[in-house]
SEFISE-348551 format. One record per residue (C-alpha): chain; residue number from 0; x, z, y. Coordinates in steps of 0.02 Angstrom, whole numbers, always signed. Layout:
! residues N
A_NUM_X_Z_Y .
...
! end
This chain:
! residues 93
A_0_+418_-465_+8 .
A_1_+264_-457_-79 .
A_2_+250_-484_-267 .
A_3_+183_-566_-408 .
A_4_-17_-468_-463 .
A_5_+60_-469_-642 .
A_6_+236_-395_-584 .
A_7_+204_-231_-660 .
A_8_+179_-301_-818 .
A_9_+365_-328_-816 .
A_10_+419_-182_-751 .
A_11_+347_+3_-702 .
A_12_+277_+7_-549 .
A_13_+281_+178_-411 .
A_14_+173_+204_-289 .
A_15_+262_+264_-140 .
A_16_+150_+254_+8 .
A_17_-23_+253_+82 .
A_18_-64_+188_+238 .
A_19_-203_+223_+341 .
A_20_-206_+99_+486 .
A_21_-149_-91_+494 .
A_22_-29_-69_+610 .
A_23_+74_+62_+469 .
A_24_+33_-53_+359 .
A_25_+119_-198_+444 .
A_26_+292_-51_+486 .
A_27_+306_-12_+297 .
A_28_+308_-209_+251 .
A_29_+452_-246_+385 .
A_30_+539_-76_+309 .
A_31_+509_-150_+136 .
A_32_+569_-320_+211 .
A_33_+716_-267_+284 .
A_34_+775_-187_+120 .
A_35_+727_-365_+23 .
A_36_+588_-253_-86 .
A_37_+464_-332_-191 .
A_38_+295_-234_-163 .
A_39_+119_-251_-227 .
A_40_-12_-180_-80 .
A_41_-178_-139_-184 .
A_42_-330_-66_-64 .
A_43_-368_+127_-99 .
A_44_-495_+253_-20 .
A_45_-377_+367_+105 .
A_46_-514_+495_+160 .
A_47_-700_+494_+247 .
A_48_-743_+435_+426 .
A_49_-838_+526_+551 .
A_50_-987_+479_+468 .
A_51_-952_+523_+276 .
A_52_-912_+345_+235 .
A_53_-753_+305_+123 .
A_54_-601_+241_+240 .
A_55_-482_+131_+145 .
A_56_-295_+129_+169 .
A_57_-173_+12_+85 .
A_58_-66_+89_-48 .
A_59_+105_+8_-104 .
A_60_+190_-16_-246 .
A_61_+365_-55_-291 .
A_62_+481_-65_-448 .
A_63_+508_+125_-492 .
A_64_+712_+90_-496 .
A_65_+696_+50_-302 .
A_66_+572_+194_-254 .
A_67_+720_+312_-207 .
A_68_+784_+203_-108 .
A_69_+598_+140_-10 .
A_70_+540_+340_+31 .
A_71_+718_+361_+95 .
A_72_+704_+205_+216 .
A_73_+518_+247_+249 .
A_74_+589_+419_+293 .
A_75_+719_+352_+415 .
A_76_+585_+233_+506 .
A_77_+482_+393_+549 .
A_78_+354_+363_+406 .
A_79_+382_+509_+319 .
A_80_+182_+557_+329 .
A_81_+132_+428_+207 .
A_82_+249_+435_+71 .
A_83_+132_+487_-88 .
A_84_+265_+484_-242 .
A_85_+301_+671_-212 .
A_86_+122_+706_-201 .
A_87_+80_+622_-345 .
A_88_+203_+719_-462 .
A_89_+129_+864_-400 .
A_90_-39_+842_-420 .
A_91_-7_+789_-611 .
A_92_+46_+948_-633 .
! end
């Protein structure tokens, strides 16, 4: 279920997945649901269109303790594409 704006005040927040389309968007909130997640969905660019325009995607955040958890049930729902937390510790690098 979605969360308070100010949530990651309280705790640290990871970002575990990006999605592209609505429709993903709407399958990783009824994984999150299912699980009884608190998420945060902030808008981020995801790549260029045809055209050279900036697409945006919609990139969610839960409490770090529960990210395990969220890319494994991602994973098992056949969303597996989107999940960024891996990519992100790799790019820091």
């Amino acid at each position: 279920m979605p969360m308070d704006e100010n949530a990651g005040d309280e705790c640290p927040l990871a970002r575990i997945y990006l999605a592209a389309t609505v429709s993903e968007a709407r399958r990783v909130e009824a994984v999150l649901d299912q699980l009884d997640v608190d998420y945060s969905v902030r808008v981020e660019p995801c790549g260029r269109t045809l055209f050279g325009s900036t697409r945006q995607g919609a990139a969610f955040l839960v409490d770090a303790a529960q990210a395990d958890a969220c890319d494994e049930a991602l994973e098992r729902a056949g969303l597996g594409a989107g999940i960024v937390r891996d990519r992100d510790a790799r790019e820091r690098k």
